[in-house]
N, C-alpha and C positions, 0 to 999 in steps of 0.2 A: 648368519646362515639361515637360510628358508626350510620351513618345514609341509610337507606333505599339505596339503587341505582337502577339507572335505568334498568329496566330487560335487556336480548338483545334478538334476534329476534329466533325465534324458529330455532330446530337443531345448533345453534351458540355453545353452551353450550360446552367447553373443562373441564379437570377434572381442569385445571388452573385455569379457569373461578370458578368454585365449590370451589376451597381453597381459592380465594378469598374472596369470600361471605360468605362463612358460616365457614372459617379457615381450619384447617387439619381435620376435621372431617374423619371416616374411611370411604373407599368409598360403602364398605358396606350396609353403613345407606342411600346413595343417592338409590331411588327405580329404576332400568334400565330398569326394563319391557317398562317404559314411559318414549320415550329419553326427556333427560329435557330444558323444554319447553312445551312441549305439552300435561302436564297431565292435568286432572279434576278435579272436584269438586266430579264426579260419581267413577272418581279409585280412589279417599280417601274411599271411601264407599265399593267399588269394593274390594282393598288390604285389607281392615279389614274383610270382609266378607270370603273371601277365601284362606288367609294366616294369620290371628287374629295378624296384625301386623298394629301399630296406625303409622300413617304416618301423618304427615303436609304439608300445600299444599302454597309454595311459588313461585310466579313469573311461573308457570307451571311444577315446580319441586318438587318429592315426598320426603321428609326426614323424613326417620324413629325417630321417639319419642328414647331420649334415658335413661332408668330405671333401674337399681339394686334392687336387692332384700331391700336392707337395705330402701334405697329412696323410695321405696312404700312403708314398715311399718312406715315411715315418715308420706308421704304422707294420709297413710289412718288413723295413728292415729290423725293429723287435720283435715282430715274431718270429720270423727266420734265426735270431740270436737266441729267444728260449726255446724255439725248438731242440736246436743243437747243442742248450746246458741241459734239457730232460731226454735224450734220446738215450734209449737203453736203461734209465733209471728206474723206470715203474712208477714214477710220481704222479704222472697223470698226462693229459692232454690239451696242447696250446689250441683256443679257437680266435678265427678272425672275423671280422665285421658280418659275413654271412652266419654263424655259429651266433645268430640270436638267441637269448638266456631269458628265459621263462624264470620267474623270479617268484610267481604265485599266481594262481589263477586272473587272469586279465590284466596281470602287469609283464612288459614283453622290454625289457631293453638291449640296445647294440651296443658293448663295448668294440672300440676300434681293434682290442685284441683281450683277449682273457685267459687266465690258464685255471683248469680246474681237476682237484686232488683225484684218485685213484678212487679213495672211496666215496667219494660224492658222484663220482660216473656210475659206480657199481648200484648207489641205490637209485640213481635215474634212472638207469636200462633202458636207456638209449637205442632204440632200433630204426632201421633204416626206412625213410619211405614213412612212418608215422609221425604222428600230430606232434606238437612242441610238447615236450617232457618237461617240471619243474626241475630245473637247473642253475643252483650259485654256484657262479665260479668263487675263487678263493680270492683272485687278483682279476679286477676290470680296470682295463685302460684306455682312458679315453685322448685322442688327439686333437686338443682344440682348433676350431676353425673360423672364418670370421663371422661364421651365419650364426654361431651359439650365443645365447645369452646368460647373463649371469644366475636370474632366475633358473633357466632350465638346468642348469647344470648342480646350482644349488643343489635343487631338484633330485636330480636321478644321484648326485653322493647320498642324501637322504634314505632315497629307495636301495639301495646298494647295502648302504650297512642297517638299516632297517632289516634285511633278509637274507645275512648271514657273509655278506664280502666281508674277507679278513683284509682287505690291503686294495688302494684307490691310487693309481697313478695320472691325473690330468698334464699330458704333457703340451705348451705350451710354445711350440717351434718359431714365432717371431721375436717372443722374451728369451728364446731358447733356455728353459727352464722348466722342471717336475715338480710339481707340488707332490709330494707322498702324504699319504693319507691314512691312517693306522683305525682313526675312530673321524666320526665328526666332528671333537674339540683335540685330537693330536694329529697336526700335521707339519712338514716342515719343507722347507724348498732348495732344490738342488739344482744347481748352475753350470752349464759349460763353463770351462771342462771339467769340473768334477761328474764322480764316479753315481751311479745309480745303482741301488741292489737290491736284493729281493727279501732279505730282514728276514723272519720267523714262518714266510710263507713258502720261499725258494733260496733258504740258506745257501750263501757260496756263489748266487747270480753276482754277477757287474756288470756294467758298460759305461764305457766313456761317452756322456752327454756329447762333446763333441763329434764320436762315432755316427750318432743319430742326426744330428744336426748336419753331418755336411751337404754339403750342395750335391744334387742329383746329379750323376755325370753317366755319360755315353758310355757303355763298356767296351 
């Protein structure tokens, strides 16, 4: 498991420097309008706004979210399923790939879906129309795709429970398989078709991996 490293000083940034840190990623997904180093919190807000492309904001460096088609009807079939085990319970609120989570000043990551507790929304104060709020969710899940690498992902589990996620699901739809993540050194891995659940974050969730997994069809 990779840990965090030390940023370097703005302009420093080589594409070397970049396969380092986040592995061969294509340099495509690195955003160059903002040499990196020296993007914001406002060109995460800025690049979604005027090219609808979700970027994450590390160390002052823009990387593009990476999704397939397949990985978002993943994605949005769980969260359509924890919508519908918290509606009415008061537990909190499910967000999707748009519902970027401010983690701490200048650290901006995308879970493909997150749900986050009741009281963690109340001390955010969330309002409409303003700047990114410091927001952990409780549960970030991420849908692997073939653009991610192991570095990056390392990566952002690091940043994740670094700043308070209680619970990491990377799910994996060609192994059709969930690594569940409790800490950095307790995880374990769950296979179609067994069951998937939400453990001490979302007591009493399940779904059948193979629910997730099946093939996209026409309704």
């Amino acid at each position: 498991m990779s840990t965090a490293t030390t940023p370097l000083s703005k302009h420093e940034w080589t594409a070397a420097d970049l396969v380092q840190r986040f592995g061969p990623i294509p340099l495509s997904r690195v955003c160059t309008r903002f040499a990196p180093g020296t993007a914001t919190e406002q060109d995460v807000e800025s690049i979604r706004a005027r090219e609808s492309r979700l970027c994450e904001l590390v160390d002052g460096i823009l990387v593009e979210k990476a999704m397939g088609q397949f990985e978002s009807a993943v994605a949005m079939q769980l969260g359509a399923l924890l919508i519908a085990f918290i509606r009415g319970t008061g537990l909190g609120r499910v967000f999707g790939a748009d519902g970027m989570m401010k983690l701490a000043w200048g650290l901006v990551r995308i879970p493909d879906v997150s749900f986050v507790s009741t009281d963690r929304l109340r001390v955010a104060n969330i309002q409409p129309h303003a700047p990114l709020a410091v927001l952990v969710p409780n549960l970030a899940v991420e849908v692997l795709s073939p653009g991610n690498t192991d570095e990056e992902m390392d990566e952002k589990l690091h940043d994740y429970f670094s700043h308070g996620v209680e619970l990491v699901w990377y799910i994996d739809p060609r192994q059709q398989s969930v690594t569940v993540y409790r800490s950095l050194d307790d995880c374990h891995v769950v296979r179609a078709p067994e069951e998937l659940t939400g453990g001490d974050v979302l007591p009493g969730f399940t779904v059948a991996l193979s629910e997730l997994f099946a093939p996209m069809a026409t309704p």
